[in-house]
C-alpha positions in Angstrom: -25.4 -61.5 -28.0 -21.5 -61.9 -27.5 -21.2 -57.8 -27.1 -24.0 -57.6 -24.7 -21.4 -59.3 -22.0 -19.5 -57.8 -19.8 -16.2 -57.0 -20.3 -14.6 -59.6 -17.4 -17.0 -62.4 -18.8 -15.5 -62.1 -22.5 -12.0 -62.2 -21.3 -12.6 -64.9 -18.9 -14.2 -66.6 -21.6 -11.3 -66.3 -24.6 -8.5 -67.5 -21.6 -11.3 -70.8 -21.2 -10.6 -70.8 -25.2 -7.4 -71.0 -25.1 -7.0 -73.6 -22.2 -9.8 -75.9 -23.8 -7.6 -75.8 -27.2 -4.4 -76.8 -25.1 -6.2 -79.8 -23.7 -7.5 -81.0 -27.2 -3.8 -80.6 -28.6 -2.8 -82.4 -25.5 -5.4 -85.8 -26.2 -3.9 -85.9 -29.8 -0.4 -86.2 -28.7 -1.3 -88.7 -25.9 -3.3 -90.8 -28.6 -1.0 -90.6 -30.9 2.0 -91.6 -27.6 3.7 -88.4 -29.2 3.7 -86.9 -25.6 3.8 -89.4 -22.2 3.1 -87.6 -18.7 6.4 -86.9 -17.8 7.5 -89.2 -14.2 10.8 -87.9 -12.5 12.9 -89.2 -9.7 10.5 -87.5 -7.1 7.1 -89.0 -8.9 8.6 -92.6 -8.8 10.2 -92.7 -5.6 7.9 -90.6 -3.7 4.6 -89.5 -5.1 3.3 -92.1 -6.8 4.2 -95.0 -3.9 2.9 -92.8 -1.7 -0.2 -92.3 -3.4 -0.8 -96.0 -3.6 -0.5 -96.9 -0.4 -2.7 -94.2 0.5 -5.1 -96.1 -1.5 -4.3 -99.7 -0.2 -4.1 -98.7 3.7 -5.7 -95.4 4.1 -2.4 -94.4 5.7 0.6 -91.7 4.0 3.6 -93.3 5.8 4.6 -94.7 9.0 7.8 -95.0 11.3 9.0 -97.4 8.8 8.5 -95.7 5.9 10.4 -92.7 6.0 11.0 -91.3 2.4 7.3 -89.6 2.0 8.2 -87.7 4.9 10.5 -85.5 2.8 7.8 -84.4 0.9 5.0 -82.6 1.5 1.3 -84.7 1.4 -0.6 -82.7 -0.7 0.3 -83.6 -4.0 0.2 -87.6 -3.3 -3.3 -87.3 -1.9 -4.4 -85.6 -5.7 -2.5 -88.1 -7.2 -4.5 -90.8 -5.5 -7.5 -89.0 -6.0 -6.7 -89.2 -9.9 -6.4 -92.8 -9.5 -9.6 -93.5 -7.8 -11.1 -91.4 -10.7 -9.3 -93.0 -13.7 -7.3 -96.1 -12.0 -5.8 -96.9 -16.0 -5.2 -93.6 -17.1 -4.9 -91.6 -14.3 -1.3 -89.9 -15.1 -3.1 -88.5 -18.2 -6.4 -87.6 -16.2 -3.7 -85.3 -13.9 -1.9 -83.5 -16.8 -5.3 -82.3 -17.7 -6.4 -81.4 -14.3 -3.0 -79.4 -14.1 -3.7 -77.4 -17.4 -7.2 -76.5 -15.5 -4.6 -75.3 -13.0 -3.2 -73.2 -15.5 -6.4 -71.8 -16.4 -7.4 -71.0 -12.7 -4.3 -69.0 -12.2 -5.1 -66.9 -15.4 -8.4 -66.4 -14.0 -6.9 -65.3 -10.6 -4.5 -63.2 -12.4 -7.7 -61.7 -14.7 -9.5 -60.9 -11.7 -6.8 -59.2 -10.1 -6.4 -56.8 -12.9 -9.7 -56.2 -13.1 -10.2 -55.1 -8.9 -7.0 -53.6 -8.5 -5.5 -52.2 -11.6 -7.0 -52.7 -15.7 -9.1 -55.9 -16.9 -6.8 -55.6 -19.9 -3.6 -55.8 -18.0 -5.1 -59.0 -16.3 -6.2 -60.7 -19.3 -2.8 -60.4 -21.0 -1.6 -61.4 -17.9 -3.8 -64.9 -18.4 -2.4 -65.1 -21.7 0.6 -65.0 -21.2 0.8 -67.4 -18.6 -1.2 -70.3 -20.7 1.5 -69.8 -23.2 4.3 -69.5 -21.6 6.5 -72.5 -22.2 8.2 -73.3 -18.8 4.4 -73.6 -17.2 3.2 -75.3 -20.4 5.8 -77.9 -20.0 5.9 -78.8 -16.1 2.0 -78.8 -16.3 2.8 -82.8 -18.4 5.2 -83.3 -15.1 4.0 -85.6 -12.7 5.3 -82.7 -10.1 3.6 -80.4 -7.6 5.0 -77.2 -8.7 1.8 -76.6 -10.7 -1.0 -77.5 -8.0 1.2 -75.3 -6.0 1.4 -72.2 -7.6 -2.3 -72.5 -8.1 -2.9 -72.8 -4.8 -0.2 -69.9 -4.1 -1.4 -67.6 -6.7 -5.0 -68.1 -4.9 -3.6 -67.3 -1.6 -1.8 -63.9 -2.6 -4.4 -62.5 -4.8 -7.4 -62.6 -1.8 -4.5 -60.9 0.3 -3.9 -58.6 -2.1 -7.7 -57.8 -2.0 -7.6 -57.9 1.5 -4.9 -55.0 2.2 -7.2 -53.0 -0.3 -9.4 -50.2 1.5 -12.3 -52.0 0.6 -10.9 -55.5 1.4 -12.9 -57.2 4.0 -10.4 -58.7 7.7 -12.1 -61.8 6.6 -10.2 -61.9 3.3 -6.8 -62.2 5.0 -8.2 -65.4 7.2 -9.3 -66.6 3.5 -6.1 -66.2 2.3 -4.7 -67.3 5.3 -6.5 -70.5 4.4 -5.3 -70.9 1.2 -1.5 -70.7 2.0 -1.8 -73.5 4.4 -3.4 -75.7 1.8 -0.5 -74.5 -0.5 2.1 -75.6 2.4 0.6 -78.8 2.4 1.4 -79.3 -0.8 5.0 -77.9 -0.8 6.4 -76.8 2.1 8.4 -73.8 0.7 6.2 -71.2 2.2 6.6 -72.4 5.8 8.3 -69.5 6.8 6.6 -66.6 4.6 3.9 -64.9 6.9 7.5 -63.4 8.8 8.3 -61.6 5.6 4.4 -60.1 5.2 4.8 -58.9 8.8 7.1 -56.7 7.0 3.7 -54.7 5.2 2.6 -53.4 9.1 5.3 -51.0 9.3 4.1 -49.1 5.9 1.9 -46.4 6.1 -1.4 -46.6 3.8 -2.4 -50.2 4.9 -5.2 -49.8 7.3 -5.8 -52.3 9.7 -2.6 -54.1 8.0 -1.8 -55.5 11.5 -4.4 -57.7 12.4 -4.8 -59.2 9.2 -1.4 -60.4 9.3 -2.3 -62.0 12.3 -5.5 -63.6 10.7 -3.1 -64.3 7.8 -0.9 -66.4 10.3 -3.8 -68.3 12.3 -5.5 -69.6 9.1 -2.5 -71.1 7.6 -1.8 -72.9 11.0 -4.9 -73.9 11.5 -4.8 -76.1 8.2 -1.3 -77.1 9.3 -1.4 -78.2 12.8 -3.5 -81.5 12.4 -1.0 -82.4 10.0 1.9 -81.8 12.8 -0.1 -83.5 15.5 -0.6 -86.4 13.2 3.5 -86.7 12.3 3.9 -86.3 16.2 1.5 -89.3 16.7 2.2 -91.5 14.1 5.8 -91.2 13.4 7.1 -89.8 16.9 8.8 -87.3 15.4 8.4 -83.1 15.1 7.9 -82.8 11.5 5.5 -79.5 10.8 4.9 -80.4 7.3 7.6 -82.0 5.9 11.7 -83.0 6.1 13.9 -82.3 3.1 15.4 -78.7 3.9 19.0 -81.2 4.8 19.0 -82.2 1.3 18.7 -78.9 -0.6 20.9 -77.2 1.9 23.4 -80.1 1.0 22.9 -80.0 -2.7 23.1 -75.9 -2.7 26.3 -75.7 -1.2 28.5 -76.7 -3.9 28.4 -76.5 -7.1 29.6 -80.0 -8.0 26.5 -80.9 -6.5 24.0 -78.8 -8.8 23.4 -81.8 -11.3 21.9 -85.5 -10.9 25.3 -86.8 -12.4 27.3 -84.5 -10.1 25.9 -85.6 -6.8 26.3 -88.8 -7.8 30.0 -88.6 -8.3 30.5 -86.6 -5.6 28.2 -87.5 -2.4 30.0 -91.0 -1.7 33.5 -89.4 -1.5 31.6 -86.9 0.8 30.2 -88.8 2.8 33.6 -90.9 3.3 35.3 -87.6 4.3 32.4 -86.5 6.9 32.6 -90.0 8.4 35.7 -89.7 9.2 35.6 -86.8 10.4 32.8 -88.0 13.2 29.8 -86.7 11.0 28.4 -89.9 10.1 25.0 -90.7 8.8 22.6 -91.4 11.3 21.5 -94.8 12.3 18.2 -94.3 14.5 15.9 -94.8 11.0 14.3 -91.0 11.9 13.5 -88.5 9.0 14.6 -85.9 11.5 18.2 -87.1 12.0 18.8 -88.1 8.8 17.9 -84.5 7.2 19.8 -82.9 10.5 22.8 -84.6 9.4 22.7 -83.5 5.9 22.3 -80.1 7.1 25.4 -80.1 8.6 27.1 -82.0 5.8 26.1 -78.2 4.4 27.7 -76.6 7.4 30.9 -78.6 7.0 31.1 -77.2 3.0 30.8 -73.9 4.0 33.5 -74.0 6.9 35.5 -75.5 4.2 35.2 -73.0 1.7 35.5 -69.8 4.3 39.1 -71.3 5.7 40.2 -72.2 2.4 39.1 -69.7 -0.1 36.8 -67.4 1.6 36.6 -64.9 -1.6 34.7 -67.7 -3.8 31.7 -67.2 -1.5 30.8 -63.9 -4.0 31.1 -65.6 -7.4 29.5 -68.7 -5.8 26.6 -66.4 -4.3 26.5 -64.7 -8.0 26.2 -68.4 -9.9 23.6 -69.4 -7.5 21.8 -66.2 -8.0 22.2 -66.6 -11.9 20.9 -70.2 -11.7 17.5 -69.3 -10.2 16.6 -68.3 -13.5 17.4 -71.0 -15.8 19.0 -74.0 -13.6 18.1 -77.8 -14.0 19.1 -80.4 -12.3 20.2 -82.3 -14.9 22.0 -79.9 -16.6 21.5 -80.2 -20.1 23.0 -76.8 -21.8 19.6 -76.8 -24.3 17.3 -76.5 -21.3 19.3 -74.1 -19.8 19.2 -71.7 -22.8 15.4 -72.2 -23.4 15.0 -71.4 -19.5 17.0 -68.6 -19.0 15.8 -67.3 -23.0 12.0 -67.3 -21.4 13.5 -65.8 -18.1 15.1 -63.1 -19.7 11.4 -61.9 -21.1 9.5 -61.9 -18.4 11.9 -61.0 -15.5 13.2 -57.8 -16.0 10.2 -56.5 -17.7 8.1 -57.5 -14.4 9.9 -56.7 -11.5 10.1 -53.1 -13.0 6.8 -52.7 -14.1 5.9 -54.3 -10.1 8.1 -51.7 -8.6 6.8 -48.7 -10.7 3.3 -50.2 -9.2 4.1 -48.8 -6.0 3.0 -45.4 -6.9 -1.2 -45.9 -7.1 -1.1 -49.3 -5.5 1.9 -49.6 -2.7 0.2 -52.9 -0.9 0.2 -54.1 -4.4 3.8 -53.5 -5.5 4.8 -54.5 -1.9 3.2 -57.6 -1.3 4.5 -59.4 -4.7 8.4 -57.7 -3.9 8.1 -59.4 -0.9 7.0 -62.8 -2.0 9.3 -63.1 -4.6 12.0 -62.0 -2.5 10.8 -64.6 -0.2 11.9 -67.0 -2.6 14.5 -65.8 -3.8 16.3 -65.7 -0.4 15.2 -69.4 0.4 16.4 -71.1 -2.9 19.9 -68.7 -2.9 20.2 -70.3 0.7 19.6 -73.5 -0.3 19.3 -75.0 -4.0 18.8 -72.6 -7.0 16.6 -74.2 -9.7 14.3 -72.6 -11.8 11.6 -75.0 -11.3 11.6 -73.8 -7.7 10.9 -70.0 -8.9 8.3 -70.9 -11.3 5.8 -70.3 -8.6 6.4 -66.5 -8.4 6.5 -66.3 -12.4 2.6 -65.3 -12.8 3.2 -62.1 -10.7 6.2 -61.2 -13.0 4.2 -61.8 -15.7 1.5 -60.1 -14.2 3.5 -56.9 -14.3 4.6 -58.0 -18.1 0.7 -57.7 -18.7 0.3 -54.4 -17.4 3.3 -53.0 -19.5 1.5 -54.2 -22.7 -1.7 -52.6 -21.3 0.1 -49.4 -20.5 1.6 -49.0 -24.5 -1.4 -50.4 -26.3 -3.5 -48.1 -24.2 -2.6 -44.8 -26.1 -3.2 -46.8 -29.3 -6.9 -47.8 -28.0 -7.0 -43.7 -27.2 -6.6 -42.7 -30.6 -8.9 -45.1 -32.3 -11.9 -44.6 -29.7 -11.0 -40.6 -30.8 
């Protein structure tokens, strides 16, 4: 009966395995209170308050309540979805729903092996990413970074099948779709239809154009009510969310990488800029008060050009370096398990994505471009690796196909 299935089903089916034998190690460590839902600075401050007001007043913030501005309102309105489900154990009910996450985005990454380049390289793909330890851990955060990639990962791979000759216009309004929702949630891919633009001006993308265009429309069309709404209720010209201050801030020195260093350091800043006649804003808007970090940014940077302008390159290097195994809070163990599970699927995937660009160019293009995307953005303004994990299914995608590609001549010789 099991062999009678297609080939898609069976794999789709072994990655459910897998997923439904994390979530049954996951209830024994929560029985047992080996393993708590993990709640940072970000969940206790912002999500989770947020969440629970949306549940008391209907409402995410007001005029008064600036904080939840600086984050973006997808991820509170699951949380308090979760709540209304499972009011007493709801933190628990959402590291399960995230580990379905997981599972969705091995799907996604199954199903793109299987239209655009093996089944097999998909499926090790899937694999690879419910095992993987970095996604494996932040799925037990209370953080959006895994409702976001899910959401991101669903967005890329229908434009992927869009650019393909048989990919429908639709497909890119779809997709289009999809990446609004996944703004909504974070708002790091604001400004990443410019950088897809970039596929109209290759040759072998029919039509490549207009679905850009459709691309652009469906992501503002999710967007927009939420800017009208932050117009209307809070008076102020927030798009999807405030914040970009603070990382700018925190990214442009590298006292300021850790919890413990901004802490030490952003009072005697802020002293300096005061006196300087940057002081922090006193009109109570999200808007000035992220404007003014922004330029606390600025001022570093002046700094740093007239005093010792040649640090910019090592400083650009570290930054660059930190992408791939940076915390916040520093810790030298996490920084060595990070940049260890970097180092195996980084390099191995941005060359096997590049060599893609010989049978399947909008392929190979599309996932250089979005990881350059991000790239770019967090080397502008904070380098973390949690902020790259997004991205790390497409690397590992092209770690798949590797495997594929030296286990296929092995498959040769015992089918001969």
């Amino acid at each position: 009966m099991v062999s009678t299935l297609p080939r898609h089903t069976l794999a789709a089916l072994s990655l459910t395995l897998v997923t439904v034998c994390k979530l049954a190690l996951l209830f024994l460590l929560l029985e047992a209170r080996l393993l708590q839902p993990y709640v940072g600075d970000n969940a206790a401050n912002v999500y989770l308050p947020t969440a629970d007001r949306i549940l008391a007043t209907g409402t995410y913030n007001d005029s008064h309540t600036l904080m939840p501005s600086s984050q973006a309102p997808g991820y509170s309105v699951f949380l308090a979805l979760a709540k209304l489900v499972a009011p007493h154990r709801y933190l628990s009910l959402v590291v399960c729903l995230q580990m379905l996450l997981d599972l969705g985005i091995a799907l996604l990454l199954l199903a793109l092996g299987h239209r655009v380049t093996s089944i097999e390289a998909g499926w090790w793909a899937g694999v690879l990413w419910l095992l993987f330890p970095p996604a494996v851990v932040i799925s037990t955060w209370i953080t959006s970074e895994t409702f976001f990639t899910a959401l991101l990962v669903l967005s890329m791979v229908v434009w992927i099948w869009s650019l393909s000759q048989q990919g429908k216009v639709g497909l890119s309004f779809a997709a289009g779709l999809a990446l609004g929702v996944a703004t909504l949630v974070r708002g790091t891919t604001l400004l990443l239809p410019p950088f897809l633009f970039a596929l109209c001006y290759l040759r072998g993308i029919s039509r490549c154009k207009l679905k850009c265009t459709l691309l652009l429309i469906g992501m503002c069309l999710v967007i927009l009510p939420w800017t009208l709404r932050n117009l209307h209720v809070l008076g102020e010209p927030i798009i999807v969310q405030t914040g970009l201050g603070s990382v700018f801030l925190q990214g442009s020195r590298s006292e300021y990488f850790t919890i413990e260093g901004k802490r030490r350091a952003y009072p005697e800043l802020f002293r300096a800029a005061a006196e300087e006649g940057l002081a922090e804003p006193t009109d109570g808007k999200a808007t000035s008060r992220d404007r003014w970090r922004f330029a606390l940014g600025l001022r570093n940077y002046r700094i740093r050009l007239a005093q010792e302008p040649w640090s910019l390159f090592p400083f650009a290097a570290r930054k660059f370096g930190r992408l791939w195994y940076g915390t916040e809070t520093g810790l030298s163990y996490k920084h060595l398990v990070l940049g260890f599970c970097s180092l195996l699927v980084v390099p191995l995937g941005t060359r096997q994505l590049w060599l893609l660009k010989r049978d399947h160019l909008y392929l190979s293009v599309t996932l250089s471009l979005l990881i350059l995307y991000f790239v770019a953005l967090h080397l502008v303004c904070y380098p973390e690796c949690r902020y790259m994990l997004p991205v790390y299914p497409f690397f590992i995608f092209g770690v798949g196909h590797t495997i594929y590609l030296v286990l296929r001549p092995l498959r040769s010789e015992q089918g001969g």
